[in-house]
DRENPA-3360 file (N, C-alpha, C; in nm, 2 decimals, always signed):
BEGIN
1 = XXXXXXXX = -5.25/-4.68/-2.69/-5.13/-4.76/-2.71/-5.16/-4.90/-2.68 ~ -5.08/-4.98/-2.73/-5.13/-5.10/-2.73/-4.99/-5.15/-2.62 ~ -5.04/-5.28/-2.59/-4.97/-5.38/-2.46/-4.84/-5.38/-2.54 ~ -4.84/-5.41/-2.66/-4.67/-5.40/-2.72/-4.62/-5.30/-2.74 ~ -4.67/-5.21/-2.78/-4.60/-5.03/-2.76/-4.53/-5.04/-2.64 ~ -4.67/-5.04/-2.54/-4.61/-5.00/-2.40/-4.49/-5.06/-2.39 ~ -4.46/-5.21/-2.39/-4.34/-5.27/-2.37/-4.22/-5.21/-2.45 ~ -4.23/-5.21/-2.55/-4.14/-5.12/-2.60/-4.09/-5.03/-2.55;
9 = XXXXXXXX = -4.16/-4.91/-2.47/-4.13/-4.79/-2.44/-4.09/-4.79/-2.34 ~ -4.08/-4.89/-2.30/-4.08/-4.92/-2.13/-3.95/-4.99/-2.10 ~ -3.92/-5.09/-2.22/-3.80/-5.16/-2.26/-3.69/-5.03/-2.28 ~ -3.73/-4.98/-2.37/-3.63/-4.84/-2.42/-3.57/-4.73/-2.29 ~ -3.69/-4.71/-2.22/-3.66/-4.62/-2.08/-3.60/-4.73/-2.02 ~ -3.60/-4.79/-1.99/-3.47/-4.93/-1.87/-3.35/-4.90/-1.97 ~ -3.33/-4.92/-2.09/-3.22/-4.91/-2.12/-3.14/-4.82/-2.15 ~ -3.17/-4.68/-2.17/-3.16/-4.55/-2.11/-3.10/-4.52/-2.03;
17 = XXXXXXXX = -3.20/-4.58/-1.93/-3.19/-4.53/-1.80/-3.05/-4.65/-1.74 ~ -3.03/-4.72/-1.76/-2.92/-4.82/-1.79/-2.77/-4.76/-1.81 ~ -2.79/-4.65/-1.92/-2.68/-4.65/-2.01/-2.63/-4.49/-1.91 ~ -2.73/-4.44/-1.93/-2.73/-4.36/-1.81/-2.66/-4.35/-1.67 ~ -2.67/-4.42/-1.65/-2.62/-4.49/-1.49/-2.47/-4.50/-1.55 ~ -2.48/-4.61/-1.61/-2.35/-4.69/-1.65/-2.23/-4.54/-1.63 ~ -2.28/-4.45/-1.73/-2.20/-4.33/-1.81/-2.15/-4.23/-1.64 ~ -2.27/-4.24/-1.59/-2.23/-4.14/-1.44/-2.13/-4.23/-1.34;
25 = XXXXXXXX = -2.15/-4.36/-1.39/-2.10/-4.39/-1.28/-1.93/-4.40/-1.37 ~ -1.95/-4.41/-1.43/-1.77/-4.42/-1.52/-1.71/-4.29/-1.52 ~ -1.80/-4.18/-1.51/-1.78/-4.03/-1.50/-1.71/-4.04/-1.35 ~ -1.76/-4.03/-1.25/-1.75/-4.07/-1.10/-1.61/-4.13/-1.08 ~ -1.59/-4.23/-1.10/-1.46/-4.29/-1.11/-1.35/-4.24/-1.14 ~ -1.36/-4.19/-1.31/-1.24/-4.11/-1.37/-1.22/-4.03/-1.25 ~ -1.32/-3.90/-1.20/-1.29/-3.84/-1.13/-1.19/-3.84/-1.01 ~ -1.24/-3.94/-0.96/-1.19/-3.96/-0.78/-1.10/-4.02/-0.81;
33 = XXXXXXXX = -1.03/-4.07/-0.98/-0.87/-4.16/-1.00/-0.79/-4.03/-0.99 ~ -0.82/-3.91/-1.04/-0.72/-3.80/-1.08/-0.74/-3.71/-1.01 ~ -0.82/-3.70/-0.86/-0.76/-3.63/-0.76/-0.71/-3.70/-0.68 ~ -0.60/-3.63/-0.58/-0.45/-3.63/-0.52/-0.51/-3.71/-0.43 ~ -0.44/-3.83/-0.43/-0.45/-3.87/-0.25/-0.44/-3.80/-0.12 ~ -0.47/-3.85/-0.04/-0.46/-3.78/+0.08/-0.27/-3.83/+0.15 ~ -0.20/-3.92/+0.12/-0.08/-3.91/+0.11/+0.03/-3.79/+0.07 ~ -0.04/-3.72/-0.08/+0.04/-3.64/-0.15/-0.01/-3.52/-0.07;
41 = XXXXXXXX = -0.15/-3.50/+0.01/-0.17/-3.37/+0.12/-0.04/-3.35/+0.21 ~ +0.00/-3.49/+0.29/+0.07/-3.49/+0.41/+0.15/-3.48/+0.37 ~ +0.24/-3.44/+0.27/+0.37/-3.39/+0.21/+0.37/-3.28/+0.25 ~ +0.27/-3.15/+0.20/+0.31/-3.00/+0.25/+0.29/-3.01/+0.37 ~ +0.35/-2.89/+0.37/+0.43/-2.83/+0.51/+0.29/-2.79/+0.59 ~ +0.28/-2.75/+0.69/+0.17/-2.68/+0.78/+0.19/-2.51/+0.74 ~ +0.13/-2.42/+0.77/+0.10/-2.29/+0.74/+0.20/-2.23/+0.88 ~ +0.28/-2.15/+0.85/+0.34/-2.12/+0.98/+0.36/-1.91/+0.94;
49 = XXXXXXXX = +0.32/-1.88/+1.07/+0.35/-1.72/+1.11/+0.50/-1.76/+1.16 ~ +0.60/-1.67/+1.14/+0.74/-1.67/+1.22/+0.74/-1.53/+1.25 ~ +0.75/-1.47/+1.40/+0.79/-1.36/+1.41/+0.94/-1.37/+1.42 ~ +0.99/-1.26/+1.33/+1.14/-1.26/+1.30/+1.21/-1.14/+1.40 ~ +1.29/-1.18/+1.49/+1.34/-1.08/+1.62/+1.51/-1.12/+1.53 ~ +1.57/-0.98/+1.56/+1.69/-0.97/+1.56/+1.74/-1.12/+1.55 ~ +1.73/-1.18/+1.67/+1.82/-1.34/+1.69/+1.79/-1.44/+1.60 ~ +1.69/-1.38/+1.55/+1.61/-1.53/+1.47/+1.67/-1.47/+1.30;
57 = XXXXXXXX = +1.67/-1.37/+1.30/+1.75/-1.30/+1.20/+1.89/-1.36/+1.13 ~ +1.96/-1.31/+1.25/+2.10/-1.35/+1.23/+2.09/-1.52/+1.24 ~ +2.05/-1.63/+1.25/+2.07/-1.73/+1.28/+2.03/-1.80/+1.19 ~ +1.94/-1.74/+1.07/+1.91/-1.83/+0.99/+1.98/-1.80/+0.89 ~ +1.99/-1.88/+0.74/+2.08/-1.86/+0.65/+2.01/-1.87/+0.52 ~ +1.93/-1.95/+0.54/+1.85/-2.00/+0.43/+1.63/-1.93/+0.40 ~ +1.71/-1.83/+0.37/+1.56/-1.72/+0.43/+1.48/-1.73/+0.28 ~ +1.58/-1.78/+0.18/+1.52/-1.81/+0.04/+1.40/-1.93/+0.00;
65 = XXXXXXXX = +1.45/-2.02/+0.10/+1.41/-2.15/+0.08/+1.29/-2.15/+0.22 ~ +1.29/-2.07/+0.31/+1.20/-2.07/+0.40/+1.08/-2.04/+0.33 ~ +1.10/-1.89/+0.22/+0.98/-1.79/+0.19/+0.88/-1.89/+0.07 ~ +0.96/-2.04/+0.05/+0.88/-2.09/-0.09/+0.80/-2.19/+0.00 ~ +0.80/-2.23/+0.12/+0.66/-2.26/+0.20/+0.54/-2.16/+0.23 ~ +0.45/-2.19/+0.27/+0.35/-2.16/+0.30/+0.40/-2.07/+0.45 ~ +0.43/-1.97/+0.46/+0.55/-1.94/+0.53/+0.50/-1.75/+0.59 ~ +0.45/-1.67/+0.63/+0.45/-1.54/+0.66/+0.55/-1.55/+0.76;
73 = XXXXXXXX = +0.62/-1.42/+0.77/+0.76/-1.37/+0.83/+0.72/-1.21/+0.91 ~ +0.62/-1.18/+1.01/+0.63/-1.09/+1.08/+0.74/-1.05/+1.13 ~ +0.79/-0.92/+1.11/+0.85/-0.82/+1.14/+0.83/-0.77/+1.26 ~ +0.89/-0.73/+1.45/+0.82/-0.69/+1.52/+0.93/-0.50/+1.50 ~ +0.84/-0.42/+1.55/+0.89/-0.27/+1.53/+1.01/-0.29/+1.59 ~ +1.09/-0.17/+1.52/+1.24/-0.17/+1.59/+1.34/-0.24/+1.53 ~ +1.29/-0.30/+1.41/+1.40/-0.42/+1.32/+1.40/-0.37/+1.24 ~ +1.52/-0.35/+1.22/+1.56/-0.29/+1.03/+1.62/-0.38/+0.93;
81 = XXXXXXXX = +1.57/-0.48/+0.95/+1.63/-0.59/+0.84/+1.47/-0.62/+0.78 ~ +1.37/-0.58/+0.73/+1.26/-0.58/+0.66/+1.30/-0.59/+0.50 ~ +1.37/-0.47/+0.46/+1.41/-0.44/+0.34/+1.53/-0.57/+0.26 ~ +1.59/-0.57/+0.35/+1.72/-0.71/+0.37/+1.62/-0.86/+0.31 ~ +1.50/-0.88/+0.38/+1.46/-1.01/+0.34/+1.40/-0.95/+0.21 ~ +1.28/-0.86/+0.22/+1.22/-0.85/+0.05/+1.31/-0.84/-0.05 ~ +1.48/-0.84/-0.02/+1.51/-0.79/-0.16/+1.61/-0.98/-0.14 ~ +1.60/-1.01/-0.07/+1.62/-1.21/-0.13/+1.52/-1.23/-0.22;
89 = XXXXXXXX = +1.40/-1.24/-0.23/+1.35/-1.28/-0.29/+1.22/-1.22/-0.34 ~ +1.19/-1.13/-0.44/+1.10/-1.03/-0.50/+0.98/-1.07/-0.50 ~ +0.97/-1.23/-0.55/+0.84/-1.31/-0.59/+0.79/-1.32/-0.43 ~ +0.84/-1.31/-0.36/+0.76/-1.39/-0.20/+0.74/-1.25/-0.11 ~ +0.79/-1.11/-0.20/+0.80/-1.04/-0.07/+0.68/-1.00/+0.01 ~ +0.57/-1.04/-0.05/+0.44/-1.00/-0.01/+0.40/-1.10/+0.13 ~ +0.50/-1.18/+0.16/+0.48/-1.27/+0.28/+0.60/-1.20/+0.41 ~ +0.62/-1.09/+0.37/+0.71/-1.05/+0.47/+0.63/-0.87/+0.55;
97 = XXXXXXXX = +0.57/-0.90/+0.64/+0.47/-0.85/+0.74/+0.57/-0.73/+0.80 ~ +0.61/-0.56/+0.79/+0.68/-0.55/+0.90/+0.56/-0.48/+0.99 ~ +0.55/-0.46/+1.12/+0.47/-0.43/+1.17/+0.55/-0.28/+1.26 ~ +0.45/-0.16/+1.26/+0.51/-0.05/+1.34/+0.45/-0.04/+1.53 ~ +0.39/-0.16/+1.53/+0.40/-0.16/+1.69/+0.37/-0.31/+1.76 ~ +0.39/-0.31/+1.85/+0.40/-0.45/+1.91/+0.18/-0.49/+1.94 ~ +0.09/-0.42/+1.94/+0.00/-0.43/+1.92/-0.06/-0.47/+1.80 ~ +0.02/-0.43/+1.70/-0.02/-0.44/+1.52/+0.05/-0.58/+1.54;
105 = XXXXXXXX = +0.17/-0.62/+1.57/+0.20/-0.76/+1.57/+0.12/-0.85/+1.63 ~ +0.07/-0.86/+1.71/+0.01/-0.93/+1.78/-0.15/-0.97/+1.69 ~ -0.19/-0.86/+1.68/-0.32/-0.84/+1.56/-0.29/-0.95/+1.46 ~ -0.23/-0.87/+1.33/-0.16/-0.93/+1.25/-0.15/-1.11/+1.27 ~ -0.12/-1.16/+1.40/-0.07/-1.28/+1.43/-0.20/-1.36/+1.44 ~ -0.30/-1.27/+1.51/-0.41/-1.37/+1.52/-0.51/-1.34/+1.43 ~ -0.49/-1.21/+1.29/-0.58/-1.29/+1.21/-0.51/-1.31/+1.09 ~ -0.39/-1.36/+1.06/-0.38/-1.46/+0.99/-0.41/-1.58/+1.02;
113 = XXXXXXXX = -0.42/-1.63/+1.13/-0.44/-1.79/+1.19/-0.37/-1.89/+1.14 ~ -0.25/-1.87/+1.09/-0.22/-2.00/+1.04/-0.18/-2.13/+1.15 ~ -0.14/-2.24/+1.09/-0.17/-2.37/+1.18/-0.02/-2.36/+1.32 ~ +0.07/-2.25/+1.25/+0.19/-2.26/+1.39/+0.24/-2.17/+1.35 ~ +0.27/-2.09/+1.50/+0.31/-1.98/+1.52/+0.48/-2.03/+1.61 ~ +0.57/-1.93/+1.52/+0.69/-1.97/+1.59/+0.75/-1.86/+1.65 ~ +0.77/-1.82/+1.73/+0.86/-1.67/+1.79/+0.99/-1.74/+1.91 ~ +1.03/-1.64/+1.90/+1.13/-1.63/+2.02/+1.14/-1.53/+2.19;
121 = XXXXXXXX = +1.05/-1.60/+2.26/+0.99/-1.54/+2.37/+1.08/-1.44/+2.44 ~ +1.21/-1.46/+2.45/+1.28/-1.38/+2.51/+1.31/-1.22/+2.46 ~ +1.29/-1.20/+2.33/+1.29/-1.10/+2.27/+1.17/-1.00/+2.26 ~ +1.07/-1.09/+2.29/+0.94/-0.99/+2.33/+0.86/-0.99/+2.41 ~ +0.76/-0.86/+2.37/+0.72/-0.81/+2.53/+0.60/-0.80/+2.50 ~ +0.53/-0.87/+2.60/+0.39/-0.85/+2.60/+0.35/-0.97/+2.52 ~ +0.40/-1.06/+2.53/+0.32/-1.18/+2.46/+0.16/-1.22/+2.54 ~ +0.06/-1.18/+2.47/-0.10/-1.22/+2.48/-0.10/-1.36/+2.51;
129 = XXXXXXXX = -0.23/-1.40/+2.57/-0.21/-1.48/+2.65/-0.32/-1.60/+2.55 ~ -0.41/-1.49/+2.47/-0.50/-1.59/+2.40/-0.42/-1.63/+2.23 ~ -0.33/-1.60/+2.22/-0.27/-1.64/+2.12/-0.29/-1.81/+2.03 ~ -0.29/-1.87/+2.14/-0.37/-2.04/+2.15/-0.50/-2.07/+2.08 ~ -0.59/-1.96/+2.07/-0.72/-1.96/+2.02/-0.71/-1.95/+1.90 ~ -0.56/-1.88/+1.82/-0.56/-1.81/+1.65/-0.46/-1.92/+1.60 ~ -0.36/-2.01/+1.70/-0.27/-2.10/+1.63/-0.29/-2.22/+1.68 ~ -0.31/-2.32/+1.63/-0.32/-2.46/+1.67/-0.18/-2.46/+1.75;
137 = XXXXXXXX = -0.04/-2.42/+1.71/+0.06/-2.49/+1.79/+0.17/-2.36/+1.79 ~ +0.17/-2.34/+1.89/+0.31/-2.25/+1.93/+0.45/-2.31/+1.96 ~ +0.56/-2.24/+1.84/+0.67/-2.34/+1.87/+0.76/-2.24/+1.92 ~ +0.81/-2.20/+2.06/+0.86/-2.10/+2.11/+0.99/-2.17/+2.13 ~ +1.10/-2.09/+2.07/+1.26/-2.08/+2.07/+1.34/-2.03/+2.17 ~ +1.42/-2.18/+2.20/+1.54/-2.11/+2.28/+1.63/-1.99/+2.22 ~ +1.71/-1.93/+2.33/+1.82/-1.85/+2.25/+1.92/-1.92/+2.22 ~ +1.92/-2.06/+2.23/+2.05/-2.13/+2.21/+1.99/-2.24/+2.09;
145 = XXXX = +1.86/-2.26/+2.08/+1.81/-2.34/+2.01/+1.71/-2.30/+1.88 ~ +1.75/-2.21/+1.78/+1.69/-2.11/+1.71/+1.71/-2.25/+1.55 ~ +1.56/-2.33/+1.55/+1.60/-2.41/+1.42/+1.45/-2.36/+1.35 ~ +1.43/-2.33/+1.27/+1.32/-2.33/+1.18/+1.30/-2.43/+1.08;
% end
């Protein structure tokens, strides 16, 4: 090959390699325009277990609009209102947990892990002590102060 070949070839690979670049890096961009900010993250809700006791039952109203969050609804044994929530709402009933012993609830509770666990302490027995380790945040309810 001769000295001008080579330049040639050499000219052509830089501008290639040029156009190349150019194209990945315009590729790159588009991308990172049309995923979601981290603003539109802190909109949803946190992941929450609710164990549902009789009081927490009767107190809420709006059990339709709870089950379209990111939302699981444990059942502890001894409650007969299980059937009562799955038939509000058909599409969500698969987030409604009942459990047939207070051991299975507790299971159930720490391996779903979600980010908060809400119950009502007075209604149950035997609350485990490592529960802290499966939920970032436990929000435990008065009997006079039942808000979800």
């Amino acid at each position: 090959m001769t000295r001008k070949t080579k330049n040639r070839v050499v000219g052509r690979v830089l501008v290639t390699g040029i156009l190349v670049a150019a194209a990945v890096g315009l590729f790159v961009i588009a991308r990172l325009k049309d995923k979601p900010s981290k603003e539109k993250k802190s909109e949803k809700k946190d992941p929450k277990t609710i164990i549902v006791t009789n009081t927490v039952y009767r107190a809420v109203d709006n059990w339709e609009s709870i089950l379209q969050d990111d939302v699981v609804l444990l059942i502890p044994p001894n409650c007969g209102f299980k059937d009562d929530l799955q038939s509000l709402d058909r599409d969500n009933s698969h987030k409604i947990i009942g459990c047939d012993t207070m051991e299975g609830l507790w299971s159930v509770t720490r391996h779903l892990r979600k980010k908060e666990l809400v119950l009502l302490p007075g209604e149950l027995d035997g609350i485990p002590d490592d529960l802290a380790r499966y939920c970032e945040r436990i929000v435990r309810l008065g009997a006079d102060n039942i808000a979800i």
